[in-house]
N, C-alpha and C positions, 0 to 999 in steps of 0.2 A: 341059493344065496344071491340076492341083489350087490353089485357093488356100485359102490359111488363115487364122482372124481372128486378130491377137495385139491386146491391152492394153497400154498403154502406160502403167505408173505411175512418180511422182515421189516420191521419196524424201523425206520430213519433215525428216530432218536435213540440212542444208546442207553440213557437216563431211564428210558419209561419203563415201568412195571410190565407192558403187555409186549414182548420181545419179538411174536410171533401170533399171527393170526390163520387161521382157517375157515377157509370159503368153500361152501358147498357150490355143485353145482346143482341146481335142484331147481320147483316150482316155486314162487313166495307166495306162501298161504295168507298169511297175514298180510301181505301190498297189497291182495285182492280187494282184500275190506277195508284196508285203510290204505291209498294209494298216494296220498299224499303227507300223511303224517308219518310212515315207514323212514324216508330218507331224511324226512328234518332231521328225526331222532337221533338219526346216524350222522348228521351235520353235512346230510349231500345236496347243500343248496342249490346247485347246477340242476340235476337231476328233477328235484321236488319244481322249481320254477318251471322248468322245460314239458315237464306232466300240464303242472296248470295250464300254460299258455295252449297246449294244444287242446286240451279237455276245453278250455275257454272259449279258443277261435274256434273249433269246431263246433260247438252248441250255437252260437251263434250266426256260423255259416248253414246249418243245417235249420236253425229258425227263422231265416231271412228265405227261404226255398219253399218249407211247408210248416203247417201248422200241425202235424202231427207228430205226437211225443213217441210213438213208435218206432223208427228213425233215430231219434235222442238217445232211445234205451238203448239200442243194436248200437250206434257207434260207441256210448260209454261200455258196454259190455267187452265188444273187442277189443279197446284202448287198453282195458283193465288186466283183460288174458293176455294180449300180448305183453302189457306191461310184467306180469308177472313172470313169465317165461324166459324173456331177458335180463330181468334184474339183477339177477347173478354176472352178467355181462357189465351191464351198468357201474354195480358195486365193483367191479374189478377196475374198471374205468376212474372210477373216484376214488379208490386206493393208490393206483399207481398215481394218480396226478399230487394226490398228495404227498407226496416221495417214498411211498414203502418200496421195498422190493421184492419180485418173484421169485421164491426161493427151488421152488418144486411143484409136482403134481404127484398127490397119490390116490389112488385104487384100493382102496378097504369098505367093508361092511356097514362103518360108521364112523362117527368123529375120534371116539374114545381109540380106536385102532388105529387107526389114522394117524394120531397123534403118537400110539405109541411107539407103533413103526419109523416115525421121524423122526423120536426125540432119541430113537434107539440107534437111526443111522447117525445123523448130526451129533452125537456123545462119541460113536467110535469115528469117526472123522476129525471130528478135535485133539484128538487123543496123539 
């Protein structure tokens, strides 16, 4: 059995329908192939700007040196992996800025458990 870590943050606004959010810690399969539309979606301007500007200045310092696209490919390839591998870091970065807060960390099999376990402690802790 794999286990996985998720985050558990608390939502600032008391109002909002979504109370509580859960973060994988994991690869982003999908920032792979789209690395910059990932974050708009999420409205993580910081993050999506900070990608372009380096994917931008880099293609252009490396086309200013040589004229082969082989080079081009190899630094967008790594930007890409690395980028993925941290975006879970990222994303935790753009949540707390936005004022959620860290509520926990748990170790279960998947989200669905994950969540039950939490909602299971957080219910007798209320109580």
């Amino acid at each position: 059995m794999q286990v996985k870590t998720f985050t558990v943050y608390q939502n600032p606004n008391p109002t909002s329908k979504n109370e509580f959010i859960f973060v994988g810690e994991r690869f982003a399969w999908f920032a792979l192939f789209f690395p910059i539309i990932v974050p708009l979606i999420k409205g993580f301007w910081i993050t999506s700007i900070s990608l372009s500007l380096l994917l931008f200045l880099g293609t252009i310092i490396l086309k200013s040196f040589n004229n082969e696209n082989i080079y081009l490919i190899f630094f967008w390839v790594v930007v890409q992996i690395v980028y993925c591998f941290e975006y879970s870091d990222l994303y935790h970065f753009e949540i707390l800025r936005k004022g959620w807060k860290m509520i926990t960390t748990i170790q279960e099999k998947n989200i669905v458990t994950a969540e039950k376990k939490f909602f299971e402690i957080y219910v007798s802790e209320k109580k």
